[in-house]
C-alpha positions in Angstrom: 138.8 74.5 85.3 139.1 75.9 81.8 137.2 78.5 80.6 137.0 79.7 77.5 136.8 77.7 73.1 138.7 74.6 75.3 139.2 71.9 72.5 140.9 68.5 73.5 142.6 66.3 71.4 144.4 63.2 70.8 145.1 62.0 67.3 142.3 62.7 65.1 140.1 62.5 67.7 138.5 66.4 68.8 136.2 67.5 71.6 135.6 71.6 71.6 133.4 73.5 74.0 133.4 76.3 76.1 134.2 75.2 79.5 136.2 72.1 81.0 136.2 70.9 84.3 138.6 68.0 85.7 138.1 66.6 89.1 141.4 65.5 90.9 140.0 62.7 93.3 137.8 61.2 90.8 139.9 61.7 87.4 136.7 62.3 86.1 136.2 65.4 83.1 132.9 67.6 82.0 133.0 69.9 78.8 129.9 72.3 78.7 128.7 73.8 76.1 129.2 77.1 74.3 126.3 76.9 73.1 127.5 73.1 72.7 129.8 70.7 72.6 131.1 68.2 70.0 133.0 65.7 69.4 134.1 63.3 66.6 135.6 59.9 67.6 137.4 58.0 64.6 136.6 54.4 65.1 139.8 52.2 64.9 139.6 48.8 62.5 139.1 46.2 64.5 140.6 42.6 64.2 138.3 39.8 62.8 135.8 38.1 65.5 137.1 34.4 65.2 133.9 32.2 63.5 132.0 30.8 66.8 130.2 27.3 66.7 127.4 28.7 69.5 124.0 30.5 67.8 124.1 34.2 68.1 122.0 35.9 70.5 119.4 38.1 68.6 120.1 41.4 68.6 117.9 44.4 69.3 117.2 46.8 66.2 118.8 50.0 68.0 117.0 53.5 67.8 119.2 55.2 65.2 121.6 53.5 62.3 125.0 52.8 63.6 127.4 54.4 61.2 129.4 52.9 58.4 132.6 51.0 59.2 135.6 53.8 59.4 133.2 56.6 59.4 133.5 59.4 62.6 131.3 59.0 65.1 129.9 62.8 65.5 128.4 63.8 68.8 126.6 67.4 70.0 125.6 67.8 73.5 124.9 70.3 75.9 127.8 68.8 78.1 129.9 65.5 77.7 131.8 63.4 80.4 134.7 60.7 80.9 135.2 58.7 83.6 138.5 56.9 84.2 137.0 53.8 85.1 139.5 51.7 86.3 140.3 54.2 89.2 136.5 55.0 90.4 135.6 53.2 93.5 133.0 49.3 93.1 129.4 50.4 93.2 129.5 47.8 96.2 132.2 50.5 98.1 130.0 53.4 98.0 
């Protein structure tokens, strides 16, 4: 546990808050707020989908815009979590 203005980061990627919390068995991590947390994830380019000859599926309108290509993703919450997925146990195992 870290107490304290904890700020992670990894490239241009940033997460501050106020308190982190990493559990061992699970490799799973919590920021909390102080008063909250935020984050900005740069979105990498991605390579060009290759043309398909199947229709699309529609798509759903989502709730909010999506944001331009390149730009930050911003995010404020009260707490945030990871998961490292490929070492958490099936849903069938538990």
């Amino acid at each position: 546990m870290l107490d304290g203005d904890v700020v992670l980061t990894q490239g241009p990627n940033a997460t501050a808050g106020g308190r982190l919390v990493y559990r061992v068995a699970t490799r799973d991590v919590t920021i909390f707020g102080a008063p909250r947390v935020r984050s900005q994830f740069v979105q990498q380019q991605a390579a060009p989908a290759a043309p398909s000859r199947a229709a699309a599926p529609r798509r759903r309108t989502p709730p909010f815009p999506a944001p331009a290509p390149r730009e930050p993703i911003q995010i404020e919450a009260n707490q945030l979590q990871w998961f490292d997925a490929p070492q958490r146990p099936s849903t069938a195992a538990r």
